[in-house]
Gaussian input, Z-matrix of N, CA and C with variables (Angstrom, degrees):
# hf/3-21g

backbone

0 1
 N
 C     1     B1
 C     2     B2     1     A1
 N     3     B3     2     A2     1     D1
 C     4     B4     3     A3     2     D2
 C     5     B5     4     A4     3     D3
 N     6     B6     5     A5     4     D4
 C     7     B7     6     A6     5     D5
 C     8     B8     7     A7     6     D6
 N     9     B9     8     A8     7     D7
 C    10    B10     9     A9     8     D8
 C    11    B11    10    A10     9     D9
 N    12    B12    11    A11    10    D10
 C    13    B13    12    A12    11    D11
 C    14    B14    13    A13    12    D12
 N    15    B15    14    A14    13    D13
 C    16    B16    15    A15    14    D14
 C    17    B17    16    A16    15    D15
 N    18    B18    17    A17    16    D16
 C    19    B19    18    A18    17    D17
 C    20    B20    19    A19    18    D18
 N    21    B21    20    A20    19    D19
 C    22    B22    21    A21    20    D20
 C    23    B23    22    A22    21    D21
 N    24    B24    23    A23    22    D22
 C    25    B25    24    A24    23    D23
 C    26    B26    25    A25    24    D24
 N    27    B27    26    A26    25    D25
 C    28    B28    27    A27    26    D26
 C    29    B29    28    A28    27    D27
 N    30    B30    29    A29    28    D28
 C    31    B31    30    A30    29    D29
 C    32    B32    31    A31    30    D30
 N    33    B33    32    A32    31    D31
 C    34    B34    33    A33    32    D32
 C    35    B35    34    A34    33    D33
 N    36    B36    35    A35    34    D34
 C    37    B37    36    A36    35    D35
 C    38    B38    37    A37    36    D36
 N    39    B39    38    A38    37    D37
 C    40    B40    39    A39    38    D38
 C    41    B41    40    A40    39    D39
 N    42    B42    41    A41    40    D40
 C    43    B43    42    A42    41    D41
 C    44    B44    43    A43    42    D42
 N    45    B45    44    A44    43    D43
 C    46    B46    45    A45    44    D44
 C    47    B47    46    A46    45    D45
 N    48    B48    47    A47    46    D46
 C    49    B49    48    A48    47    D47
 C    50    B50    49    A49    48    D48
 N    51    B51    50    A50    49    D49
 C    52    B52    51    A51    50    D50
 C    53    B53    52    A52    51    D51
 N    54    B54    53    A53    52    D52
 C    55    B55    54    A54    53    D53
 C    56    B56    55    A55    54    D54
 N    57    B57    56    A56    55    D55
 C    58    B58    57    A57    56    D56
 C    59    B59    58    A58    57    D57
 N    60    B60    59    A59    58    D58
 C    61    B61    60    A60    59    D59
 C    62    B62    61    A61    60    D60
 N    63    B63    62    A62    61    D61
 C    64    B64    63    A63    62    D62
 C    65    B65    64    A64    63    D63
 N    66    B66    65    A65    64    D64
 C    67    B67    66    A66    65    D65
 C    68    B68    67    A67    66    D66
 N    69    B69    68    A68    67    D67
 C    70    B70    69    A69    68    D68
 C    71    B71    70    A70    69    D69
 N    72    B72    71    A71    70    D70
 C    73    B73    72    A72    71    D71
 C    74    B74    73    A73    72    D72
 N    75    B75    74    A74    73    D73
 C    76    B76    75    A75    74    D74
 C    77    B77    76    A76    75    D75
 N    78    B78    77    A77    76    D76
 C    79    B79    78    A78    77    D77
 C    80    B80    79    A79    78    D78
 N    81    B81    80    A80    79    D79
 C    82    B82    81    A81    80    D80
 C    83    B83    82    A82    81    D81
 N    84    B84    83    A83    82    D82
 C    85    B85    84    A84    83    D83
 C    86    B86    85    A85    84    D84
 N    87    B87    86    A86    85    D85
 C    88    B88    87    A87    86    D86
 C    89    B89    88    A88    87    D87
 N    90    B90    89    A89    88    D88
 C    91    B91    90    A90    89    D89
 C    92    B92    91    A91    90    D90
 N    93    B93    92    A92    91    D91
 C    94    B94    93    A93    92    D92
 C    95    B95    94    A94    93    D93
 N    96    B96    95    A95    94    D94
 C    97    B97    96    A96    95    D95
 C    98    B98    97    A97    96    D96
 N    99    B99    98    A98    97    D97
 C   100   B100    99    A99    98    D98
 C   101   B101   100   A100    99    D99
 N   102   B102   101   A101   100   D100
 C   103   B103   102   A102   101   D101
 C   104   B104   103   A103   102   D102
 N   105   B105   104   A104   103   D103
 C   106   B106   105   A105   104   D104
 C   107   B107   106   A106   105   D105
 N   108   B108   107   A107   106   D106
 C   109   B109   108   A108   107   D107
 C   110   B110   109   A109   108   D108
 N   111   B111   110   A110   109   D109
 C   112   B112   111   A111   110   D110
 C   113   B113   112   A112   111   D111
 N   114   B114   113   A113   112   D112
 C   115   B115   114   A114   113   D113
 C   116   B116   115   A115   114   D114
 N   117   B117   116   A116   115   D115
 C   118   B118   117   A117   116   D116
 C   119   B119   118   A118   117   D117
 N   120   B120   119   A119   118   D118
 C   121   B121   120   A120   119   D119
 C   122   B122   121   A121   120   D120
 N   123   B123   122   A122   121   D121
 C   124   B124   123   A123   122   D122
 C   125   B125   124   A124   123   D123
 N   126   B126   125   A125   124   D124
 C   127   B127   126   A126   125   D125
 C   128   B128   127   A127   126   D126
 N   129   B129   128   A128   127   D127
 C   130   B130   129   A129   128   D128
 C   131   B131   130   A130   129   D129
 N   132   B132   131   A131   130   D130
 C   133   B133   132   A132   131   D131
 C   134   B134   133   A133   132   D132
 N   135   B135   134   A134   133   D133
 C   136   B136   135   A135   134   D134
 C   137   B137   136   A136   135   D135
 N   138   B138   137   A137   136   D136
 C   139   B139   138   A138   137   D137
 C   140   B140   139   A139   138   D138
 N   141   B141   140   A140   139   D139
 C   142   B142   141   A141   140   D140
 C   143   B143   142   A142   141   D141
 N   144   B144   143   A143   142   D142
 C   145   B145   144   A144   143   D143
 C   146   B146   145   A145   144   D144
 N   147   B147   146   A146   145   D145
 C   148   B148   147   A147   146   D146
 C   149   B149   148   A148   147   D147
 N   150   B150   149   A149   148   D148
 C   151   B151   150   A150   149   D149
 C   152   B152   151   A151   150   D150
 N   153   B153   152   A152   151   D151
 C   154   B154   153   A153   152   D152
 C   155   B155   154   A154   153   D153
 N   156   B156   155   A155   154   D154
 C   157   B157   156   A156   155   D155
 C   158   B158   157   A157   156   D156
 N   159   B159   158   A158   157   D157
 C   160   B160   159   A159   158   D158
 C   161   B161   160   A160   159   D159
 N   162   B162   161   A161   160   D160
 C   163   B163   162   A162   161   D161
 C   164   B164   163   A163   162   D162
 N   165   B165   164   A164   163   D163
 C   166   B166   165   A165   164   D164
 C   167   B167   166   A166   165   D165
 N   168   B168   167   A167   166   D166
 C   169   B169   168   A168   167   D167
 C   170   B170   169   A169   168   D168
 N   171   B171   170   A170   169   D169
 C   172   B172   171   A171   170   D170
 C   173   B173   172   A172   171   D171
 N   174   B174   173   A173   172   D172
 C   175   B175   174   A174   173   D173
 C   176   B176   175   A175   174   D174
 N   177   B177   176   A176   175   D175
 C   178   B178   177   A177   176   D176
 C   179   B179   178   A178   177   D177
 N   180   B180   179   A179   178   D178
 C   181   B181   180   A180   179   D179
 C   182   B182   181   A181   180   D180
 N   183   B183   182   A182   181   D181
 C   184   B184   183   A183   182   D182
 C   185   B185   184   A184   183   D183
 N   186   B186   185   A185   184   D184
 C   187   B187   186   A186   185   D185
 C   188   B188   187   A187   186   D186
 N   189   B189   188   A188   187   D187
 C   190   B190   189   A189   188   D188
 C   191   B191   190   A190   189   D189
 N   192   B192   191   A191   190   D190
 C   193   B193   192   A192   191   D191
 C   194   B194   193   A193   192   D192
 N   195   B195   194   A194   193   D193
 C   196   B196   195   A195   194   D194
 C   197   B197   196   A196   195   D195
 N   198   B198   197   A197   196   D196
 C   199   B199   198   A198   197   D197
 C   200   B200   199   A199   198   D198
 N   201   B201   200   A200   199   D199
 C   202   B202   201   A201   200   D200
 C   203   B203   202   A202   201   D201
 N   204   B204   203   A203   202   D202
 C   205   B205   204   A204   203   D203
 C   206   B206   205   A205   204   D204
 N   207   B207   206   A206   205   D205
 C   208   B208   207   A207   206   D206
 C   209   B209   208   A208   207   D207
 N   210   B210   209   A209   208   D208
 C   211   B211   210   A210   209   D209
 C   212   B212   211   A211   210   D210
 N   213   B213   212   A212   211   D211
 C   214   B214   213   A213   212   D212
 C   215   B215   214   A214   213   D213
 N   216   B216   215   A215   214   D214
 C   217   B217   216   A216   215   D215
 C   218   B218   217   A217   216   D216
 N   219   B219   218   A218   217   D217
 C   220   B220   219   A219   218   D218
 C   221   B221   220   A220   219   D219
 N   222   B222   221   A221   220   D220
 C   223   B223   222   A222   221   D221
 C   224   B224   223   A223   222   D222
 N   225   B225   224   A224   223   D223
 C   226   B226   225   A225   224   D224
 C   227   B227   226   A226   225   D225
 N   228   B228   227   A227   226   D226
 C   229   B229   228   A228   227   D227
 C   230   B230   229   A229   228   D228
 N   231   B231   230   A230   229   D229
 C   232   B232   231   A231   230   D230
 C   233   B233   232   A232   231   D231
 N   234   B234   233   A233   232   D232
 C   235   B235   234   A234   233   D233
 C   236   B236   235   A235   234   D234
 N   237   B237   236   A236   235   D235
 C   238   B238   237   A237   236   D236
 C   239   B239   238   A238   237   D237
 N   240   B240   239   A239   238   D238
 C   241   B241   240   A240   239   D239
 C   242   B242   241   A241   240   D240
 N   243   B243   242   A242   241   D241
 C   244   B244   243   A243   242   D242
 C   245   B245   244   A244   243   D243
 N   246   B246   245   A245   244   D244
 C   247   B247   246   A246   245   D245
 C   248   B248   247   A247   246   D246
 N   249   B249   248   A248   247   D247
 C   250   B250   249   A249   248   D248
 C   251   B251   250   A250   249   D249
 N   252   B252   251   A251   250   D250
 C   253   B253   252   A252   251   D251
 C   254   B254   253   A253   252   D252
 N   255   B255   254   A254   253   D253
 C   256   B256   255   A255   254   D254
 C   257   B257   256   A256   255   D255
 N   258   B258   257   A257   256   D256
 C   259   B259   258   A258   257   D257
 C   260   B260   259   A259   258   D258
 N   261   B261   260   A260   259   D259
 C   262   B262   261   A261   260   D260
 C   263   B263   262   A262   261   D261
 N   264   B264   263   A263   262   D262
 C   265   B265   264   A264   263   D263
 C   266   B266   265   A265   264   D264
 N   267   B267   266   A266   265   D265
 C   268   B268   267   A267   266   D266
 C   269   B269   268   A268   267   D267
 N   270   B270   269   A269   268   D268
 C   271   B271   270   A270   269   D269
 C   272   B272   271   A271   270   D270
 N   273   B273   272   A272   271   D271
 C   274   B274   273   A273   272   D272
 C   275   B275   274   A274   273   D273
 N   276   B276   275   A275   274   D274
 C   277   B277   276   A276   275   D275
 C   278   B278   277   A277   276   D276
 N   279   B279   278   A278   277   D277
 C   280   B280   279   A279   278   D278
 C   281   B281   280   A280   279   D279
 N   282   B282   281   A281   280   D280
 C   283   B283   282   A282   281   D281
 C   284   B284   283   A283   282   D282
 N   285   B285   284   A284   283   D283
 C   286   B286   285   A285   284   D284
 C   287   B287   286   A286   285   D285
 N   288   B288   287   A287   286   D286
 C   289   B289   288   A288   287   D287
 C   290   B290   289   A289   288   D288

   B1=1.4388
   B2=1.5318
   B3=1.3321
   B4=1.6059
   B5=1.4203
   B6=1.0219
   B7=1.2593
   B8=1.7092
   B9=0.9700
   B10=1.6557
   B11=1.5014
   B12=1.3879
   B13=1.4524
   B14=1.6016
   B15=0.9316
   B16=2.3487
   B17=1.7870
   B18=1.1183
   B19=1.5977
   B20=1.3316
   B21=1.5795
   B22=1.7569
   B23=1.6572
   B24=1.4383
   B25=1.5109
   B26=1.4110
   B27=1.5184
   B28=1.1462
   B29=1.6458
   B30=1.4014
   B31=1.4865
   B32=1.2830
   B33=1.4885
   B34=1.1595
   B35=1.3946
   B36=1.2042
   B37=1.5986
   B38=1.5469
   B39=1.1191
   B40=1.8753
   B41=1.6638
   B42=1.0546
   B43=1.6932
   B44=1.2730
   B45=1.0641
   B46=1.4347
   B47=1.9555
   B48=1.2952
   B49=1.7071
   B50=1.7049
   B51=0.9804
   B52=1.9032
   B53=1.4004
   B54=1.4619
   B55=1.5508
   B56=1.5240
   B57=1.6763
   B58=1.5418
   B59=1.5335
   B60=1.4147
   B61=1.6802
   B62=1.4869
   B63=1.7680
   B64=1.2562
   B65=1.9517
   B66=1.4649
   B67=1.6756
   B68=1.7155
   B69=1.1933
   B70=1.2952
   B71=1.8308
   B72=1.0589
   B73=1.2100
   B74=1.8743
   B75=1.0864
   B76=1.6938
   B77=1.5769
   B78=1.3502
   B79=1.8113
   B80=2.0829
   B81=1.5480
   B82=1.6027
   B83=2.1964
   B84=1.2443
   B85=1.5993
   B86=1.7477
   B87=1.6770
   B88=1.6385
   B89=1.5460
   B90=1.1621
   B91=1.4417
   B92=1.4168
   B93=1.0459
   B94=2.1156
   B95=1.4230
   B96=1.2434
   B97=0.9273
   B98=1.4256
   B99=1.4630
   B100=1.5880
   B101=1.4650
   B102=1.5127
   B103=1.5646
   B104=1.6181
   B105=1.1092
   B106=1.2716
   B107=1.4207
   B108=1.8814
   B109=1.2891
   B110=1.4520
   B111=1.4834
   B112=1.5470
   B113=1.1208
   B114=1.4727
   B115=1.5053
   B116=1.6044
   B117=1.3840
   B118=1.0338
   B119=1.5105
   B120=1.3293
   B121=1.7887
   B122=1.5573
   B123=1.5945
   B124=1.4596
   B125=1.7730
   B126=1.7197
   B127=1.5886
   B128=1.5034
   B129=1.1929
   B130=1.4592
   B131=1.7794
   B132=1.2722
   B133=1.4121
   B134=1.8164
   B135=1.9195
   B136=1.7281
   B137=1.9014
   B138=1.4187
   B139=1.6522
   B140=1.5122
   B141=1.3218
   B142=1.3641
   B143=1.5830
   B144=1.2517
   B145=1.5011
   B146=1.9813
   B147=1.2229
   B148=1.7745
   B149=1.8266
   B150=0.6614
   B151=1.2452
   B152=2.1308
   B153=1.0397
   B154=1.7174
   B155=1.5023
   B156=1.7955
   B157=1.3064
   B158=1.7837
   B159=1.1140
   B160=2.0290
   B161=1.5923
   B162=1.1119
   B163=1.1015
   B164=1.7315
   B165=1.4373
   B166=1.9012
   B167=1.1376
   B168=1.4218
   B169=1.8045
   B170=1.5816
   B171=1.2985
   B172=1.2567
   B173=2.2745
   B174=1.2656
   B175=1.0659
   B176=1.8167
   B177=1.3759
   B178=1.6472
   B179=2.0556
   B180=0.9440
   B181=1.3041
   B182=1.9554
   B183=1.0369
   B184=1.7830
   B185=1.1745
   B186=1.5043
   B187=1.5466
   B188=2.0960
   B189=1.2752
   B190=1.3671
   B191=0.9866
   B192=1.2922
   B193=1.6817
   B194=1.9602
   B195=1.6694
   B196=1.1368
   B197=1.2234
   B198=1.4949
   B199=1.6363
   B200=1.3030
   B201=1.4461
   B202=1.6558
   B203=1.5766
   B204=1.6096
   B205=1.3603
   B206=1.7654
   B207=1.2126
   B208=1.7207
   B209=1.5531
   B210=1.5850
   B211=1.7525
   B212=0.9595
   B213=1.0403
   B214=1.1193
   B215=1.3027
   B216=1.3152
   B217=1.9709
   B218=1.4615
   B219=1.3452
   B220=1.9672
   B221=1.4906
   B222=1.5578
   B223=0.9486
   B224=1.9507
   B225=1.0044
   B226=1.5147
   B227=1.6700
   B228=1.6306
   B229=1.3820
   B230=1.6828
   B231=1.1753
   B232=1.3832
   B233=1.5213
   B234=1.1160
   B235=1.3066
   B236=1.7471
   B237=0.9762
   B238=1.5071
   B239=1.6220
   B240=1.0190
   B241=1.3710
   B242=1.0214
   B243=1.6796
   B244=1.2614
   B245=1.2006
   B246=1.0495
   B247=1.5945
   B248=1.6971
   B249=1.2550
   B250=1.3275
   B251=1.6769
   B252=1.3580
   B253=1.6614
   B254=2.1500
   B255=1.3665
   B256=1.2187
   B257=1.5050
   B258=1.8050
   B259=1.2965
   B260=1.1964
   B261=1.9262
   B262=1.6005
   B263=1.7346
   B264=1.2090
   B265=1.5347
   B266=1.0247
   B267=1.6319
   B268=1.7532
   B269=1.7470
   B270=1.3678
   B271=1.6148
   B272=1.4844
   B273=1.0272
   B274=1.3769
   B275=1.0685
   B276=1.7830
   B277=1.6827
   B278=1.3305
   B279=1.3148
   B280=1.6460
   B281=1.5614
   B282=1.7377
   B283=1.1379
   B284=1.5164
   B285=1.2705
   B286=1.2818
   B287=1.6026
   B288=1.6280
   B289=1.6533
   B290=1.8581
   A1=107.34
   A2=108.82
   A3=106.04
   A4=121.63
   A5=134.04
   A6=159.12
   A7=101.79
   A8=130.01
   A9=135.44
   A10=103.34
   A11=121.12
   A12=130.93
   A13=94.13
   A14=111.57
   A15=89.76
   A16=74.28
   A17=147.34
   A18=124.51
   A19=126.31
   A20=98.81
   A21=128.34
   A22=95.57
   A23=119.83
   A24=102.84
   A25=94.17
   A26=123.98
   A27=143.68
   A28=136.58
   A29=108.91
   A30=118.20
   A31=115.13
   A32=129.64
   A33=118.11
   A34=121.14
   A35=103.66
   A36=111.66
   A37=110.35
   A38=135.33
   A39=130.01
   A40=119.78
   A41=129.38
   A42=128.87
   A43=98.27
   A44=100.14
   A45=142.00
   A46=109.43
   A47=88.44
   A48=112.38
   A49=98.12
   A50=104.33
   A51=92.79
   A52=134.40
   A53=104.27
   A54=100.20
   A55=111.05
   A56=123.84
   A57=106.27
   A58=111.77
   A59=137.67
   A60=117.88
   A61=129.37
   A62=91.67
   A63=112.96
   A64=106.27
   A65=110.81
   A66=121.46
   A67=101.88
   A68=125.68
   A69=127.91
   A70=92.78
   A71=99.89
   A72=103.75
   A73=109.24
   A74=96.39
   A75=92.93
   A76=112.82
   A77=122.27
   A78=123.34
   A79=97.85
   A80=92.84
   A81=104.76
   A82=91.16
   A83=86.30
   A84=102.18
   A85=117.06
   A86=106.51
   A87=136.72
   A88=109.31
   A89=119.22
   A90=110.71
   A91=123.87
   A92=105.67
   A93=108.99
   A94=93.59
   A95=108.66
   A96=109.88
   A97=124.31
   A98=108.14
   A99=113.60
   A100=109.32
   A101=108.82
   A102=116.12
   A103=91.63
   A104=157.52
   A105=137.57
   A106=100.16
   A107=123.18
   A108=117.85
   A109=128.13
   A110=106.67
   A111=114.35
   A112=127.20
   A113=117.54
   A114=127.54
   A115=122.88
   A116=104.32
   A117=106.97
   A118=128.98
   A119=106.54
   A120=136.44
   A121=97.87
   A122=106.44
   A123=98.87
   A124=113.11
   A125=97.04
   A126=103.33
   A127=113.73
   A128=106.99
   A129=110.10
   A130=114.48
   A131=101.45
   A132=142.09
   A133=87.26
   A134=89.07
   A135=101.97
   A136=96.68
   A137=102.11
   A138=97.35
   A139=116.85
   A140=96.66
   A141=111.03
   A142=143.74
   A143=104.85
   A144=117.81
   A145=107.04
   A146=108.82
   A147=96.47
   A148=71.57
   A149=164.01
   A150=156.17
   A151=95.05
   A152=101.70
   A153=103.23
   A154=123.82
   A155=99.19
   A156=114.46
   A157=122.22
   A158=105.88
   A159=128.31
   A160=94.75
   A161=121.10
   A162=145.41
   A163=97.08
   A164=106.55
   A165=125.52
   A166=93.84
   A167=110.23
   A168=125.50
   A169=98.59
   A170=127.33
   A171=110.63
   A172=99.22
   A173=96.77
   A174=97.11
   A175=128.55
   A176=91.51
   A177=103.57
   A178=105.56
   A179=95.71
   A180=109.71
   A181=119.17
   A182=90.16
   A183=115.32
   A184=94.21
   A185=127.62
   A186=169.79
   A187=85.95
   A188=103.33
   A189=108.92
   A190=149.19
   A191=102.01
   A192=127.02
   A193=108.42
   A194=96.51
   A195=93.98
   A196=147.42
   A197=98.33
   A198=108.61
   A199=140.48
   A200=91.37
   A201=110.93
   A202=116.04
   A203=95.42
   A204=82.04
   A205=126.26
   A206=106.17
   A207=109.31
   A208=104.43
   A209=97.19
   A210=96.45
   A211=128.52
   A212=140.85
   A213=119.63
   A214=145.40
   A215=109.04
   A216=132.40
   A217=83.43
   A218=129.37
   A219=104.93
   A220=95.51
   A221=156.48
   A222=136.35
   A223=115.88
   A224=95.23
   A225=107.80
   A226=119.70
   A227=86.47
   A228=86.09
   A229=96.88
   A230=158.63
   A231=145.70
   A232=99.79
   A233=147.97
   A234=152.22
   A235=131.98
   A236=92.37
   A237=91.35
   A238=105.21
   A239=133.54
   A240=118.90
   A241=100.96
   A242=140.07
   A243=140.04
   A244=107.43
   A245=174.87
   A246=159.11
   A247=102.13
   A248=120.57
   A249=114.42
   A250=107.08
   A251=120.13
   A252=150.30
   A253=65.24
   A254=117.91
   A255=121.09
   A256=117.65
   A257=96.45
   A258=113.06
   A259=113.32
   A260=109.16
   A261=98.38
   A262=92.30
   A263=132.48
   A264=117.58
   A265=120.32
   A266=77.91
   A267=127.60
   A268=99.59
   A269=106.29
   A270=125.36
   A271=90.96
   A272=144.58
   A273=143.78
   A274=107.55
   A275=97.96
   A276=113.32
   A277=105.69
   A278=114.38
   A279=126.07
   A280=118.27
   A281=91.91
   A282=132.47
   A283=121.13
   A284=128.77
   A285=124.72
   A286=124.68
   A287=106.00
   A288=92.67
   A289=87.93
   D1=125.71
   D2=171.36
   D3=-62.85
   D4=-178.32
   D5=-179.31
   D6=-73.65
   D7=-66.27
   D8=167.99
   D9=-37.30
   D10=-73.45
   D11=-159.26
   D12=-75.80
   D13=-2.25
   D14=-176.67
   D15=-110.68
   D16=8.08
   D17=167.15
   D18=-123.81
   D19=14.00
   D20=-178.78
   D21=-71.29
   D22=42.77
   D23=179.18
   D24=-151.81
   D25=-136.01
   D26=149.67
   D27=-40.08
   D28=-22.65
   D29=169.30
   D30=-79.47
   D31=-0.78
   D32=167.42
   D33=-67.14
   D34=-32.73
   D35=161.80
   D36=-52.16
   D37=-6.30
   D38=165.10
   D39=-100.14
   D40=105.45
   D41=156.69
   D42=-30.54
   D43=151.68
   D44=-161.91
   D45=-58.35
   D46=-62.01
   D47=166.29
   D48=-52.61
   D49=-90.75
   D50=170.80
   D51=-16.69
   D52=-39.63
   D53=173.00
   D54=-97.72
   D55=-30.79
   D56=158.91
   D57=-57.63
   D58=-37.40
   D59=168.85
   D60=-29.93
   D61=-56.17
   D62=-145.08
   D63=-79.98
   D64=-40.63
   D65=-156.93
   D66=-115.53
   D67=153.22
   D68=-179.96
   D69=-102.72
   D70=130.79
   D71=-168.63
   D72=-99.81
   D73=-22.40
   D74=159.67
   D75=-75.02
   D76=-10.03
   D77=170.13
   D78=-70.48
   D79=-47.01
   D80=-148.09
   D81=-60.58
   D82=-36.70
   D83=-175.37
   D84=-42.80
   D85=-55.13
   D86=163.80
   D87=-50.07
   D88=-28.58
   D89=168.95
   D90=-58.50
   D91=147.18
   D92=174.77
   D93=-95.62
   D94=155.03
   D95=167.95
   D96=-105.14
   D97=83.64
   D98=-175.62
   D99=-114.03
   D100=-169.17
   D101=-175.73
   D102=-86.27
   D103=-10.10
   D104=-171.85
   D105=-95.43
   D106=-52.32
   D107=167.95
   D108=-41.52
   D109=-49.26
   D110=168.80
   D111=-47.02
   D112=-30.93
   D113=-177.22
   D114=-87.17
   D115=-20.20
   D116=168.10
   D117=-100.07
   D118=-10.03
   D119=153.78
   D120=-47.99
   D121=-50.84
   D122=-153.54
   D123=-90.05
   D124=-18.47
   D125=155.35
   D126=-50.26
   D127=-46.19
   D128=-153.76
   D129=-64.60
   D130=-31.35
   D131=-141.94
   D132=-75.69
   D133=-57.64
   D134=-166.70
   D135=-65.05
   D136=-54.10
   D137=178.72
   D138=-20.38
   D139=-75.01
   D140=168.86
   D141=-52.70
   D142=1.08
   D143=158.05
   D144=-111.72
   D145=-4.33
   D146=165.87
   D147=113.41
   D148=149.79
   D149=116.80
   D150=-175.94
   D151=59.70
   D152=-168.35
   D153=-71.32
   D154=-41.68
   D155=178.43
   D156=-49.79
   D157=-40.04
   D158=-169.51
   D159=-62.92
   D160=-67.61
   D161=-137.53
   D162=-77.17
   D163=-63.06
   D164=170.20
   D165=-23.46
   D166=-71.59
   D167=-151.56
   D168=-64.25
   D169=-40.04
   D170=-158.20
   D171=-80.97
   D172=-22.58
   D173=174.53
   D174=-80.20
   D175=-29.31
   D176=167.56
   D177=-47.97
   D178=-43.72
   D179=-170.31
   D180=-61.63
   D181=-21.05
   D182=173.54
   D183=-76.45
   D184=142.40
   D185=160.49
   D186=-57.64
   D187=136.37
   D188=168.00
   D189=-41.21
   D190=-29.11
   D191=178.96
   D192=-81.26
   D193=-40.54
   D194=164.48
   D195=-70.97
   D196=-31.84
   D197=156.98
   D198=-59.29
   D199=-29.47
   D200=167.68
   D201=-57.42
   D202=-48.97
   D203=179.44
   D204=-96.09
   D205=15.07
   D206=150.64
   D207=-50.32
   D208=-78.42
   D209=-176.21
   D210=-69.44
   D211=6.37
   D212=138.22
   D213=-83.91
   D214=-18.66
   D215=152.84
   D216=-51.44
   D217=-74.84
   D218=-154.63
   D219=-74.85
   D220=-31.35
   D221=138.86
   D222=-3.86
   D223=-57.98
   D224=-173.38
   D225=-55.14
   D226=-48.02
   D227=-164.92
   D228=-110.22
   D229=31.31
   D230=168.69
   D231=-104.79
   D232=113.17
   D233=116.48
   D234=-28.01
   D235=-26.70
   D236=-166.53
   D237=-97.45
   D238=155.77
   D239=-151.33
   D240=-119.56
   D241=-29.28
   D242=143.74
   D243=-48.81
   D244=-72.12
   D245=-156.35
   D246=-73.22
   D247=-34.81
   D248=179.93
   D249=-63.67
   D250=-52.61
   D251=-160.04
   D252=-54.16
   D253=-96.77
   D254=-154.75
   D255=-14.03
   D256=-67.14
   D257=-164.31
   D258=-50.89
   D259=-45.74
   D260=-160.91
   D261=-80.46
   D262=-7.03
   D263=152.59
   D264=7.24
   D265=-92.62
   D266=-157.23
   D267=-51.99
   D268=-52.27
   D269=-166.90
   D270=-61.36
   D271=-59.29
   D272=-168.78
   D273=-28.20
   D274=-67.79
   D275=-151.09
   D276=-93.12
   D277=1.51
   D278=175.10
   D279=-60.56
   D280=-71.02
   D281=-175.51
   D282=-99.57
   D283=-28.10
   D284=-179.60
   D285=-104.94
   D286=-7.94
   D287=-159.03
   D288=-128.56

């Protein structure tokens, strides 16, 4: 996935510098660019502007295997270890506890 199409969502809301911090961009690169990658780009996207609740639910709703592999795609692609530290937080106490 290029650089344009992984920020066709919610990351437009981040400067530029913010998103080289935040994503490994040789992960973002390995993406296809399909409707399942996109969708979970665009989960990621809302997470990441505070918007946690939308995003959970639509994923609660995924079969296990599928959920798994959300996180681990943003596994994939977050670099920065403060935004990772948050997310998998949230994911913990979402989904695991």
């Amino acid at each position: 996935m290029n650089h344009k199409e992984f920020t066709a969502n919610h990351l437009i809301n981040f400067s530029e510098e913010q998103l080289e911090e935040m994503f490994d961009w040789d992960e973002v690169k390995k993406l296809p660019n399909d409707n399942v990658e996109r969708q979970r780009v665009e989960w990621l996207s809302q997470f990441l502007i505070g918007n946690v609740s939308e995003p959970f639910e639509d994923i609660k709703k995924l079969d296990k295997a599928e959920r798994r592999k959300v996180f681990e795609t943003w596994i994939d692609l977050i670099q920065d270890i403060d935004t990772a530290r948050g997310l998998f937080k949230s994911v913990l106490v979402e989904f695991i506890m």
